[in-house]
PDBQT receptor file of N, H, CA, C and O in Angstrom, charges set to zero:
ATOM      1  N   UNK A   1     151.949 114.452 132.907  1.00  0.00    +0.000 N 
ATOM      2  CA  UNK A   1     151.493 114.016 131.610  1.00  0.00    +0.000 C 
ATOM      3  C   UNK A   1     150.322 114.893 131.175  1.00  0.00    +0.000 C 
ATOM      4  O   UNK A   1     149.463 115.396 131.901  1.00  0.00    +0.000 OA
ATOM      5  N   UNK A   2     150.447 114.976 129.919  1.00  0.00    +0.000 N 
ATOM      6  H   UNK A   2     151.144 114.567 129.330  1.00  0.00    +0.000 HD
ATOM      7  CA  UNK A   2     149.629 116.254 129.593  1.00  0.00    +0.000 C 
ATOM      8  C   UNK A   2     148.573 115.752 128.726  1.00  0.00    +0.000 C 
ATOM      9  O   UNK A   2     149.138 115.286 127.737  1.00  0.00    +0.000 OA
ATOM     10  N   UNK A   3     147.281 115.620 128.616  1.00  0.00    +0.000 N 
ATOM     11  H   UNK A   3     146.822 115.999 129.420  1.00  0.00    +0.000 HD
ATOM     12  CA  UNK A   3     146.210 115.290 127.971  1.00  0.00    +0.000 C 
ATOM     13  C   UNK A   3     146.122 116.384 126.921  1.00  0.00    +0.000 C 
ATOM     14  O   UNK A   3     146.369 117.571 127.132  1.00  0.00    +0.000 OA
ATOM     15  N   UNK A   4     145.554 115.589 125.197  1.00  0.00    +0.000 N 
ATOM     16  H   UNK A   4     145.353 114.624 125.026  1.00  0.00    +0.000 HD
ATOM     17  CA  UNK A   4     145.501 116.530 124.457  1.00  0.00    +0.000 C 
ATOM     18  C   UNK A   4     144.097 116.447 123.762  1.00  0.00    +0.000 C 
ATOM     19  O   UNK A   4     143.656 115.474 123.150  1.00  0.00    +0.000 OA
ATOM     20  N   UNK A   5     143.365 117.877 124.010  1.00  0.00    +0.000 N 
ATOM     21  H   UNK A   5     143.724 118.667 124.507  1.00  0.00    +0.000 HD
ATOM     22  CA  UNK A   5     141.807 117.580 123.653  1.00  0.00    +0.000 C 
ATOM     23  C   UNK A   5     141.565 118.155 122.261  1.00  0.00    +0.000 C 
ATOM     24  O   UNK A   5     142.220 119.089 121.799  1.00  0.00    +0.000 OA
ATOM     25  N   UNK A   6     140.487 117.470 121.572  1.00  0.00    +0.000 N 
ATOM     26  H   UNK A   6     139.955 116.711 121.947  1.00  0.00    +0.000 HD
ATOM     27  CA  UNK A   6     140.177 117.724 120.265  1.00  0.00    +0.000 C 
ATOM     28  C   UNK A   6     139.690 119.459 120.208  1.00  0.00    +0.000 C 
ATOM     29  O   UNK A   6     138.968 119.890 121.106  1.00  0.00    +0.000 OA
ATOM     30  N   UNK A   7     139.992 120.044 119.482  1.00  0.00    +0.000 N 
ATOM     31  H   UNK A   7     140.579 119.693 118.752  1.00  0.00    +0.000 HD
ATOM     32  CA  UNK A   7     139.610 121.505 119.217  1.00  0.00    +0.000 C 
ATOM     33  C   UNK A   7     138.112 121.807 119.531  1.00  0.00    +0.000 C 
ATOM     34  O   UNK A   7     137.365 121.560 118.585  1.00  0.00    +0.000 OA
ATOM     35  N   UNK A   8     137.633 122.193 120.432  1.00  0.00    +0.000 N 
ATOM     36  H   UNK A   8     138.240 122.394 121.201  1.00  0.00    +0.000 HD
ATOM     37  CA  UNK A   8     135.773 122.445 120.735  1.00  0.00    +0.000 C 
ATOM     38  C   UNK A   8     135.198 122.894 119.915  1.00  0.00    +0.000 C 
ATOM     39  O   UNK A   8     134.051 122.448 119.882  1.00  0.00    +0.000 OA
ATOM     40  N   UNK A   9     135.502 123.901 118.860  1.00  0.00    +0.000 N 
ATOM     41  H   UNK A   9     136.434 124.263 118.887  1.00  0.00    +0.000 HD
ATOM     42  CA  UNK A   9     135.347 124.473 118.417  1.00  0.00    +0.000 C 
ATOM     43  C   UNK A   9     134.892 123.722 116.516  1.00  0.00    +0.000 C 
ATOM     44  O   UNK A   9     134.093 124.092 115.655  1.00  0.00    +0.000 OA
ATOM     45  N   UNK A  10     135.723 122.770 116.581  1.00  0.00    +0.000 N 
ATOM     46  H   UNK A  10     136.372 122.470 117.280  1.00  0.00    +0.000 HD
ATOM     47  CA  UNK A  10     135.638 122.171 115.169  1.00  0.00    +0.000 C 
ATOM     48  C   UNK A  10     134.996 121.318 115.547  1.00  0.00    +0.000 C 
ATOM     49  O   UNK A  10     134.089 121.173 114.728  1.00  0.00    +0.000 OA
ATOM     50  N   UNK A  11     134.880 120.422 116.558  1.00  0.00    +0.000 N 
ATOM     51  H   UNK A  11     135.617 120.540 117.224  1.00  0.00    +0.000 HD
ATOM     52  CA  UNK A  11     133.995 119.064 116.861  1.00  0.00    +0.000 C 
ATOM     53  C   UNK A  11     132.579 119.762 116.853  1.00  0.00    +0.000 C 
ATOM     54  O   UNK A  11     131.992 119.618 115.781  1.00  0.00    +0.000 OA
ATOM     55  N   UNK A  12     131.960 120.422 117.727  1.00  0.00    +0.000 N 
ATOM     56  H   UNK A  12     132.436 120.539 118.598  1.00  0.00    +0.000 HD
ATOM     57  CA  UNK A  12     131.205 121.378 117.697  1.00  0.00    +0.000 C 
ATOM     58  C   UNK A  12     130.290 121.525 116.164  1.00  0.00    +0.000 C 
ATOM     59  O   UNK A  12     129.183 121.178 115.753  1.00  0.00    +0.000 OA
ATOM     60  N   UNK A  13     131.251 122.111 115.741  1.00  0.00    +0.000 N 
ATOM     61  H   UNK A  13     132.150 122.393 116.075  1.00  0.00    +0.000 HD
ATOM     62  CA  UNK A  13     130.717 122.099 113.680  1.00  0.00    +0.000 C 
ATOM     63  C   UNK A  13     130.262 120.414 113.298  1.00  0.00    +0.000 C 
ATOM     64  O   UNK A  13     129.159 119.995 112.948  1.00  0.00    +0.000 OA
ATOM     65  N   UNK A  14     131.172 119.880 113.447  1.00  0.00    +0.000 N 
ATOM     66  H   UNK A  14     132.068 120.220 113.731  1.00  0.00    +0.000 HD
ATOM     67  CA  UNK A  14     131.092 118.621 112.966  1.00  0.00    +0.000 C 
ATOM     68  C   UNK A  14     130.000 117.737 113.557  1.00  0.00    +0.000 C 
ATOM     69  O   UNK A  14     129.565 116.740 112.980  1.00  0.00    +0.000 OA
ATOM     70  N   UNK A  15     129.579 118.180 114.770  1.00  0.00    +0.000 N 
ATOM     71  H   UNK A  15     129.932 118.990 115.238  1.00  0.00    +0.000 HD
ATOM     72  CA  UNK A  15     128.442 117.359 115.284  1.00  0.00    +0.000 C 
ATOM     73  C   UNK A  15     127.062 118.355 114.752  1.00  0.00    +0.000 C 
ATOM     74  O   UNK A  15     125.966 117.912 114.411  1.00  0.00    +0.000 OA
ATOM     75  N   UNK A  16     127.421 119.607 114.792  1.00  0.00    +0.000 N 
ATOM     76  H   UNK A  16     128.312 119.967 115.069  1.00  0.00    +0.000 HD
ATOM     77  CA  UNK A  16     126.231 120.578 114.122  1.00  0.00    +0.000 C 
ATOM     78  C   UNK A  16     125.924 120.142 112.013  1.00  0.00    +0.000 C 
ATOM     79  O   UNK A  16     125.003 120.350 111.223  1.00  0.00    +0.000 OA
ATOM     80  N   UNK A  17     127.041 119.610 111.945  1.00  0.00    +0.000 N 
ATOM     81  H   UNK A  17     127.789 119.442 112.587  1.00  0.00    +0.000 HD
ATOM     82  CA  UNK A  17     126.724 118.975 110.675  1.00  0.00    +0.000 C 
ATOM     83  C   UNK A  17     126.350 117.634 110.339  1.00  0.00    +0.000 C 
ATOM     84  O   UNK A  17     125.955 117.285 109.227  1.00  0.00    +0.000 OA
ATOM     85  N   UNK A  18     126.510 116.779 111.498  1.00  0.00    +0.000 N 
ATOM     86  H   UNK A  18     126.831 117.063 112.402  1.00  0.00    +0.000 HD
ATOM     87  CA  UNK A  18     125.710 115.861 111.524  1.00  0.00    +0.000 C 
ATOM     88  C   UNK A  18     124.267 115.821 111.536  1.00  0.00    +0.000 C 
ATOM     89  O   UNK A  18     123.623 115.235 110.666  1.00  0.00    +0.000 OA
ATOM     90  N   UNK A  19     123.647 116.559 112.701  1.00  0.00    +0.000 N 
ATOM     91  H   UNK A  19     124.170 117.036 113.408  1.00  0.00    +0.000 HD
ATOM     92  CA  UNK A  19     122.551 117.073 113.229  1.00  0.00    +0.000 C 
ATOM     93  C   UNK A  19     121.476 116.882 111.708  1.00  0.00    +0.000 C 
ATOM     94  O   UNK A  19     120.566 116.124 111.371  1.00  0.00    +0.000 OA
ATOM     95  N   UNK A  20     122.397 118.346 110.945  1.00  0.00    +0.000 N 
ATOM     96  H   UNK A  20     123.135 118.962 111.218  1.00  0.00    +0.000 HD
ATOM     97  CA  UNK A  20     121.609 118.526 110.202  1.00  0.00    +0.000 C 
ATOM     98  C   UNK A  20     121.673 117.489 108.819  1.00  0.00    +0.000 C 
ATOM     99  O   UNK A  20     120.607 117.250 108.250  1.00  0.00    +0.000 OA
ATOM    100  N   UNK A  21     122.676 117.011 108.410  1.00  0.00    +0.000 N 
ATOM    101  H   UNK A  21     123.542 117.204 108.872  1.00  0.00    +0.000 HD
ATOM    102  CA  UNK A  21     122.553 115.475 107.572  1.00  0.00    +0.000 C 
ATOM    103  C   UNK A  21     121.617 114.767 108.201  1.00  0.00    +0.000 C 
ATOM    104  O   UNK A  21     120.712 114.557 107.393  1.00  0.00    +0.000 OA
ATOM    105  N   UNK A  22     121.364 114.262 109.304  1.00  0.00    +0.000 N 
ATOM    106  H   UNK A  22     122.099 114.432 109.961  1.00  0.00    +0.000 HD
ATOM    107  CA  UNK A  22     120.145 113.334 109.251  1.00  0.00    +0.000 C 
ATOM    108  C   UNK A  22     119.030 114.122 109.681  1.00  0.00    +0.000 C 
ATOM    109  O   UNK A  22     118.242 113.344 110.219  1.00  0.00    +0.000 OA
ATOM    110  N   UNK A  23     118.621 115.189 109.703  1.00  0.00    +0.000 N 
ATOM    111  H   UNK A  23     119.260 115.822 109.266  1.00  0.00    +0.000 HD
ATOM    112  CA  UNK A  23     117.610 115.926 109.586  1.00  0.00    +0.000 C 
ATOM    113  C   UNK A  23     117.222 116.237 108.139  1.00  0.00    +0.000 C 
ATOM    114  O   UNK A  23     116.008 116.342 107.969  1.00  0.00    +0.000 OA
ATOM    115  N   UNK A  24     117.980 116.403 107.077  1.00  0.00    +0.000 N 
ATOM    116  H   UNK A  24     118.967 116.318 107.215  1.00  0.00    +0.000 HD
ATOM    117  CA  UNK A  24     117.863 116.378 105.997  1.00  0.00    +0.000 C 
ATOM    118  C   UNK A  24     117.360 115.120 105.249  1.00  0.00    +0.000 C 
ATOM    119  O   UNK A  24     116.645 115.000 104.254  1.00  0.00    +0.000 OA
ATOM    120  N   UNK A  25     118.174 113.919 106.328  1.00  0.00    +0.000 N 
ATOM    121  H   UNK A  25     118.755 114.016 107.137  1.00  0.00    +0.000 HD
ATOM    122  CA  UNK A  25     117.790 112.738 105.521  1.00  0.00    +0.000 C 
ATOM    123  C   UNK A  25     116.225 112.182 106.322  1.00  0.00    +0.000 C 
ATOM    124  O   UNK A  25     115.290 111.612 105.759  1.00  0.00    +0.000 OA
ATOM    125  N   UNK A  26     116.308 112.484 107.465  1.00  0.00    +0.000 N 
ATOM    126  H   UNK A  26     117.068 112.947 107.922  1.00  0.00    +0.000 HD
ATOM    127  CA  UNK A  26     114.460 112.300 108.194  1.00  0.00    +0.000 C 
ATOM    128  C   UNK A  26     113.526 112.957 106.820  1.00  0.00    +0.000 C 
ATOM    129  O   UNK A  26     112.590 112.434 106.215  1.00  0.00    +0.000 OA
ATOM    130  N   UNK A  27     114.218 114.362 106.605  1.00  0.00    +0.000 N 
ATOM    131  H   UNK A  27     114.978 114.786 107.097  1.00  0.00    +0.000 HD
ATOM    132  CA  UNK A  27     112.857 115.005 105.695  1.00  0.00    +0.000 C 
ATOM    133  C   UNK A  27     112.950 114.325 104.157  1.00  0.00    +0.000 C 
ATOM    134  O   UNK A  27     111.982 114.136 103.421  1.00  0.00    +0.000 OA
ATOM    135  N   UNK A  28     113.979 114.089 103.935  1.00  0.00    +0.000 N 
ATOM    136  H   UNK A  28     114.765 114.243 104.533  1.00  0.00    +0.000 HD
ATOM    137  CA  UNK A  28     113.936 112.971 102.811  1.00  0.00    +0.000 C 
ATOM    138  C   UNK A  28     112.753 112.025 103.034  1.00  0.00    +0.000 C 
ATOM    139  O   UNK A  28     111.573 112.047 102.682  1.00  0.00    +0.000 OA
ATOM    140  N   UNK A  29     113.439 111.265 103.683  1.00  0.00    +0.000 N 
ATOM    141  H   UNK A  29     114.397 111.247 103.969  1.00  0.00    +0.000 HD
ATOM    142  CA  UNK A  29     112.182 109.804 104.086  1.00  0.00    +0.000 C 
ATOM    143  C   UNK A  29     110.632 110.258 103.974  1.00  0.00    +0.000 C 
ATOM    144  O   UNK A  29     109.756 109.884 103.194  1.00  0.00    +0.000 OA
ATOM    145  N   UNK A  30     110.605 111.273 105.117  1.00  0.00    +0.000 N 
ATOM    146  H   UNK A  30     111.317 111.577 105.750  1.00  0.00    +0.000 HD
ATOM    147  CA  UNK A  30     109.434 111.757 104.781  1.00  0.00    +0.000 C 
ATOM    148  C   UNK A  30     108.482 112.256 103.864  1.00  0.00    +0.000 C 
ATOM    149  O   UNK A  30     107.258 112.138 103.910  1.00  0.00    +0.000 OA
ATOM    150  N   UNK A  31     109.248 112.877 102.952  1.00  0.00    +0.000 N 
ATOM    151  H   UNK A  31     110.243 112.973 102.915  1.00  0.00    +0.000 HD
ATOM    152  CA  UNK A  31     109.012 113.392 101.703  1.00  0.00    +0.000 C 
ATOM    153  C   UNK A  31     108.823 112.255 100.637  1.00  0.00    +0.000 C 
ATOM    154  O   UNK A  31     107.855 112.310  99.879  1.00  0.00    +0.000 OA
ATOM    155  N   UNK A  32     109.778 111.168 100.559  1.00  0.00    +0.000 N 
ATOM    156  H   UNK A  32     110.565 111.124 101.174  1.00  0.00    +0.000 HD
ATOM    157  CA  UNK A  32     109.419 110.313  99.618  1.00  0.00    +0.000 C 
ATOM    158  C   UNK A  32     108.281 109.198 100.344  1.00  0.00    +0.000 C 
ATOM    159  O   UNK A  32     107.728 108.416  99.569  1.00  0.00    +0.000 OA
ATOM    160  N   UNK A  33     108.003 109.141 101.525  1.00  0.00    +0.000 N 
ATOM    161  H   UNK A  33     108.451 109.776 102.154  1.00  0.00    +0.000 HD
ATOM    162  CA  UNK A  33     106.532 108.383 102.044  1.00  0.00    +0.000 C 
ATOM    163  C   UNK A  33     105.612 109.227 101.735  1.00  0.00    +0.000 C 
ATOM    164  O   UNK A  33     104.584 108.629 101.418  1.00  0.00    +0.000 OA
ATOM    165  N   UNK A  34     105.504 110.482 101.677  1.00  0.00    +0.000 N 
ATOM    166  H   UNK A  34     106.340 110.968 101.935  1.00  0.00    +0.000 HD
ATOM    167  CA  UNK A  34     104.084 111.391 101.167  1.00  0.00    +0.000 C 
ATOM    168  C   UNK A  34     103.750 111.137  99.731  1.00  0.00    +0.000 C 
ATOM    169  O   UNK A  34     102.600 110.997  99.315  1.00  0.00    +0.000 OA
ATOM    170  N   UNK A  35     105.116 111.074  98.811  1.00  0.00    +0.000 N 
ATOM    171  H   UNK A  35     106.051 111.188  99.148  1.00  0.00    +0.000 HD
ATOM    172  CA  UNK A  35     104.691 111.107  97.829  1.00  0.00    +0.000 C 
ATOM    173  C   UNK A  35     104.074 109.859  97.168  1.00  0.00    +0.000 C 
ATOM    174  O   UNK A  35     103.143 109.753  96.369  1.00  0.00    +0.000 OA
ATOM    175  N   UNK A  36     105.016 108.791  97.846  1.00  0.00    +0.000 N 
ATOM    176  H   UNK A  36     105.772 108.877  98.495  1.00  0.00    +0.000 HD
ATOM    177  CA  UNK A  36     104.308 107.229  97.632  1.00  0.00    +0.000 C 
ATOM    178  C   UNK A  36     102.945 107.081  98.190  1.00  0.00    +0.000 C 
ATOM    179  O   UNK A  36     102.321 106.075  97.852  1.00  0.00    +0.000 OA
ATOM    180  N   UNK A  37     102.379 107.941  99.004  1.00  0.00    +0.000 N 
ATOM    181  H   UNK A  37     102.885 108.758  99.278  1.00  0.00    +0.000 HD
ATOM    182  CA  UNK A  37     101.219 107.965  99.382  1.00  0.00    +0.000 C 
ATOM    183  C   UNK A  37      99.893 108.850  98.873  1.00  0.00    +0.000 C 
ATOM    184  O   UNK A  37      98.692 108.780  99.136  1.00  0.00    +0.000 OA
ATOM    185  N   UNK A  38     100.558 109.562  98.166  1.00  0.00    +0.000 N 
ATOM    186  H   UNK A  38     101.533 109.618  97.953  1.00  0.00    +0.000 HD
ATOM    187  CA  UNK A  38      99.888 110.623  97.938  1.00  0.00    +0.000 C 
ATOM    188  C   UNK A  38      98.263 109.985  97.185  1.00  0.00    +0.000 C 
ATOM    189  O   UNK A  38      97.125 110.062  97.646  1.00  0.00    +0.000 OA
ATOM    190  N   UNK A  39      98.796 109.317  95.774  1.00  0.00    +0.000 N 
ATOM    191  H   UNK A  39      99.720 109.255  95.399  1.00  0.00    +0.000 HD
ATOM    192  CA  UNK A  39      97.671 108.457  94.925  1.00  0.00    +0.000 C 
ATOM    193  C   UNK A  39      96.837 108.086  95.929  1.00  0.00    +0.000 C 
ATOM    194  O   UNK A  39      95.771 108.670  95.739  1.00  0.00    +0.000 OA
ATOM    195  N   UNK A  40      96.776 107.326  97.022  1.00  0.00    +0.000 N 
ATOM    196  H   UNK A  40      97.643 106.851  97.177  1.00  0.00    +0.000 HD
ATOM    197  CA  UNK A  40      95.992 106.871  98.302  1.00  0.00    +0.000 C 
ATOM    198  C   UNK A  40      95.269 107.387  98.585  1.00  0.00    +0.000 C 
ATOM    199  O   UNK A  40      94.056 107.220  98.462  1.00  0.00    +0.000 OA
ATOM    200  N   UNK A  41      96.432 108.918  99.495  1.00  0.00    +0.000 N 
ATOM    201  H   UNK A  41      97.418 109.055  99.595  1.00  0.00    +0.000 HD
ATOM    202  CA  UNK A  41      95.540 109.506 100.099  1.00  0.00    +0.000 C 
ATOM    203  C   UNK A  41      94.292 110.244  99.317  1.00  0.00    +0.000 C 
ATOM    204  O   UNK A  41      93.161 110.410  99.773  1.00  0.00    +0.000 OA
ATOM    205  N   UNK A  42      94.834 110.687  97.884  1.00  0.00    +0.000 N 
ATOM    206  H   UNK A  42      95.753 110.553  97.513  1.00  0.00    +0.000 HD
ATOM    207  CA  UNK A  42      93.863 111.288  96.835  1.00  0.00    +0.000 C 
ATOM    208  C   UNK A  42      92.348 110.162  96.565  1.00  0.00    +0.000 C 
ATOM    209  O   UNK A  42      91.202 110.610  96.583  1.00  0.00    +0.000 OA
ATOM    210  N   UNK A  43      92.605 109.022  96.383  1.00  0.00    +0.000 N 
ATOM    211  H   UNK A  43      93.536 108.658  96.368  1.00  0.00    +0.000 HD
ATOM    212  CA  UNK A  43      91.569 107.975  96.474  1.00  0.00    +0.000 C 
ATOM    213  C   UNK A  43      90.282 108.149  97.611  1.00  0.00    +0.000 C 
ATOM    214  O   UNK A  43      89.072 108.315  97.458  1.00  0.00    +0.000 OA
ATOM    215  N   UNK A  44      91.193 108.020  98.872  1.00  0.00    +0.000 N 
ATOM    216  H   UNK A  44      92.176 107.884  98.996  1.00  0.00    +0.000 HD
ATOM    217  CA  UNK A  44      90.449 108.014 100.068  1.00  0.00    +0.000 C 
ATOM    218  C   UNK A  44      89.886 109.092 100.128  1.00  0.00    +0.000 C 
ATOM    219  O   UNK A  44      88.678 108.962 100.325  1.00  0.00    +0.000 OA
ATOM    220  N   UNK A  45      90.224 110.108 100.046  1.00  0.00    +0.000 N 
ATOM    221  H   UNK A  45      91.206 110.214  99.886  1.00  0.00    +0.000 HD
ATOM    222  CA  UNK A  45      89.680 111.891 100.183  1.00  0.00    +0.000 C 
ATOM    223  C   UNK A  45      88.461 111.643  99.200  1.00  0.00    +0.000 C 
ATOM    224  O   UNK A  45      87.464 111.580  99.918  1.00  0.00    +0.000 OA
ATOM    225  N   UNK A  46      88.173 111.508  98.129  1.00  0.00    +0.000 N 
ATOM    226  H   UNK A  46      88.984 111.560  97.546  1.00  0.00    +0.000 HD
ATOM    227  CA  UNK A  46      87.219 111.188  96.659  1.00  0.00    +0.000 C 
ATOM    228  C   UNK A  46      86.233 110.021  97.420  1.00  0.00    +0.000 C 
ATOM    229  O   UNK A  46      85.021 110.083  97.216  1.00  0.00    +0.000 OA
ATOM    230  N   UNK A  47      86.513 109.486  97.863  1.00  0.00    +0.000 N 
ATOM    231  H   UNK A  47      87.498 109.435  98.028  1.00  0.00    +0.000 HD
ATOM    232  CA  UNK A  47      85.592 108.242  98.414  1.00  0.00    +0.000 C 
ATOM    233  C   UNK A  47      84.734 108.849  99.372  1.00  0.00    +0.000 C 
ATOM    234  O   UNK A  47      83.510 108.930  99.272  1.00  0.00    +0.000 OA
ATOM    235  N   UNK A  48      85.768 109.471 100.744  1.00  0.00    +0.000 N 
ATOM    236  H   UNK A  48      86.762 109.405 100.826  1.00  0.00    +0.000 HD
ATOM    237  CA  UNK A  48      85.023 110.310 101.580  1.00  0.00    +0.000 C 
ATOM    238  C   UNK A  48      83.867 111.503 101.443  1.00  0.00    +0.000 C 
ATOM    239  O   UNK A  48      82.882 111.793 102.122  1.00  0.00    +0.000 OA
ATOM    240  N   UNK A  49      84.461 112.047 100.248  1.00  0.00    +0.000 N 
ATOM    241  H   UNK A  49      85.261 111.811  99.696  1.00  0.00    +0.000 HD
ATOM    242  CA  UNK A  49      83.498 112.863  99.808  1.00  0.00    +0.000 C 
ATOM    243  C   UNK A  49      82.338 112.409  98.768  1.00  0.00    +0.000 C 
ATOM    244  O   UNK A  49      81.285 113.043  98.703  1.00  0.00    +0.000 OA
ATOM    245  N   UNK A  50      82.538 111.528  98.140  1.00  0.00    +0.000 N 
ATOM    246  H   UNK A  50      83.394 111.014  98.193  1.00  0.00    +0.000 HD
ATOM    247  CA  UNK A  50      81.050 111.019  98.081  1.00  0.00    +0.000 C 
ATOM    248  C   UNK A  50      80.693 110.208  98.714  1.00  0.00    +0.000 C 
ATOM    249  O   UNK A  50      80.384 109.244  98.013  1.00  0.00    +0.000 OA
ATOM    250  N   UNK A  51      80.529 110.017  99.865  1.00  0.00    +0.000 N 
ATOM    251  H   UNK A  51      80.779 110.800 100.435  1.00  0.00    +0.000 HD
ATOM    252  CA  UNK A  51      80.075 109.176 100.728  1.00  0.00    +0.000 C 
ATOM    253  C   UNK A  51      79.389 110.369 101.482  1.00  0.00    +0.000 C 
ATOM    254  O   UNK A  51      78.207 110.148 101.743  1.00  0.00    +0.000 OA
ATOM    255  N   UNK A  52      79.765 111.313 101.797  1.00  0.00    +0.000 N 
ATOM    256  H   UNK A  52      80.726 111.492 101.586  1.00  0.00    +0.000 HD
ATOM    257  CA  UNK A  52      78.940 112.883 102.510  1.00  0.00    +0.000 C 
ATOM    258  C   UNK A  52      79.607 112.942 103.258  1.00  0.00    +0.000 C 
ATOM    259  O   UNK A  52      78.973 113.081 104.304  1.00  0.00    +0.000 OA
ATOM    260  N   UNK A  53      81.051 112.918 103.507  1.00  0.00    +0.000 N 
ATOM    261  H   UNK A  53      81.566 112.806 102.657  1.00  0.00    +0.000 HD
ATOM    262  CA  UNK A  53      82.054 113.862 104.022  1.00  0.00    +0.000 C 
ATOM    263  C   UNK A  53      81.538 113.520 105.835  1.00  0.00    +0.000 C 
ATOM    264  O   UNK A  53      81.215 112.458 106.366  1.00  0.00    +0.000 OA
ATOM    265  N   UNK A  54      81.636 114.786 106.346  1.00  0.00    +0.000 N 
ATOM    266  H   UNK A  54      81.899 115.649 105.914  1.00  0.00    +0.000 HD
ATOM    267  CA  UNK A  54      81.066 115.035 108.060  1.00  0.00    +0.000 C 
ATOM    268  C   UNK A  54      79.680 115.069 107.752  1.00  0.00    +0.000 C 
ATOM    269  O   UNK A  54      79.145 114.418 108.649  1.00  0.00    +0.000 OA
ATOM    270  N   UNK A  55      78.985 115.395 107.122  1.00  0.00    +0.000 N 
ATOM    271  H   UNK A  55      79.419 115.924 106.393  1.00  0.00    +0.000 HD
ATOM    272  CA  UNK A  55      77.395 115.422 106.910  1.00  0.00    +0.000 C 
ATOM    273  C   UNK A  55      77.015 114.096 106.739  1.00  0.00    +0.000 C 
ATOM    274  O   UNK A  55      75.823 113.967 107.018  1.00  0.00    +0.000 OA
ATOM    275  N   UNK A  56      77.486 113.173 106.433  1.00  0.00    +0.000 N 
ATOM    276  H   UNK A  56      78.454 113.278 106.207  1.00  0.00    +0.000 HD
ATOM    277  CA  UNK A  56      77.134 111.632 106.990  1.00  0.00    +0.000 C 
ATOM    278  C   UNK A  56      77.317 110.753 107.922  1.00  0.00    +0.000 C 
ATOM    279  O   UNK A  56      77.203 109.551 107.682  1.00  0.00    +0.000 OA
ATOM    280  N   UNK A  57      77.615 111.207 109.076  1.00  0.00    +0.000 N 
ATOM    281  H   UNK A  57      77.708 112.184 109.270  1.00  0.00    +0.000 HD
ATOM    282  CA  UNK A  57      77.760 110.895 110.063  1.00  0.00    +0.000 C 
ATOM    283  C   UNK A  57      76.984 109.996 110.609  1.00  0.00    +0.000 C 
ATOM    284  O   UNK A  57      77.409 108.973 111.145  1.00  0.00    +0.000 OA
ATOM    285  N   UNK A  58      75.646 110.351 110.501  1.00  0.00    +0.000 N 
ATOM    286  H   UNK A  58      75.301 111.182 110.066  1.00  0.00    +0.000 HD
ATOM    287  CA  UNK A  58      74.405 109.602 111.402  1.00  0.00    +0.000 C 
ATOM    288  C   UNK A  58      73.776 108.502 110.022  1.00  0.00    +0.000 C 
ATOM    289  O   UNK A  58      72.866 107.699 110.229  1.00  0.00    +0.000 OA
ATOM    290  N   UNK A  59      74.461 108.664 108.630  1.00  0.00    +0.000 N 
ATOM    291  H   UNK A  59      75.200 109.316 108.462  1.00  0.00    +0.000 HD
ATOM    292  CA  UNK A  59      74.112 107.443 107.972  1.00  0.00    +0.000 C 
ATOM    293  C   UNK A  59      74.835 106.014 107.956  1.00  0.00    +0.000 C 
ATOM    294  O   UNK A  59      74.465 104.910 107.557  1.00  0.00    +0.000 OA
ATOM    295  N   UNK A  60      76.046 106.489 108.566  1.00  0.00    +0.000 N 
ATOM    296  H   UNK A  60      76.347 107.386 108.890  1.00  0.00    +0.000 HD
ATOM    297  CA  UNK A  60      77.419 105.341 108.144  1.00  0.00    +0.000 C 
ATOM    298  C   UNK A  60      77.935 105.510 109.827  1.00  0.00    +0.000 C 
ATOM    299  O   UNK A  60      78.935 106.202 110.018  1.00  0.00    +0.000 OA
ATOM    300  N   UNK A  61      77.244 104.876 111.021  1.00  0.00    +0.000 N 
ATOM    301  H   UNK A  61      76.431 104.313 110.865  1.00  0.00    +0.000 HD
ATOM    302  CA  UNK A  61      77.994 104.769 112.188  1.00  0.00    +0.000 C 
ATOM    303  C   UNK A  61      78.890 103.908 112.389  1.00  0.00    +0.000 C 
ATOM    304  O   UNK A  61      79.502 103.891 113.457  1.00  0.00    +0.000 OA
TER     305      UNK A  61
């Protein structure tokens, strides 16, 4: 009885195109959490810096 195996060669592709679909879709996610964050992080950065950045260190322990 003779076993019949899927082509290596095309599965191969097909898992190399998976790979990169959810690598595409990780940098998605990622990309749309930066941008939902971004307003934030812009807030916090503005706060930090008038507050004296690293040069306030020894006022705000």
């Amino acid at each position: 009885m003779k076993v019949q195996r899927a082509d290596g060669a095309q599965s191969a592709t097909t898992g190399r195109q998976l790979l990169m679909a959810e690598a595409a879709l990780a940098g998605a996610v990622a990309l749309a959490l930066f941008v939902r964050e971004l307003p934030s992080m812009r807030r916090e950065w503005r706060i930090y810096r008038m507050a004296g950045g690293l040069r306030a260190g020894h006022r705000y322990p």
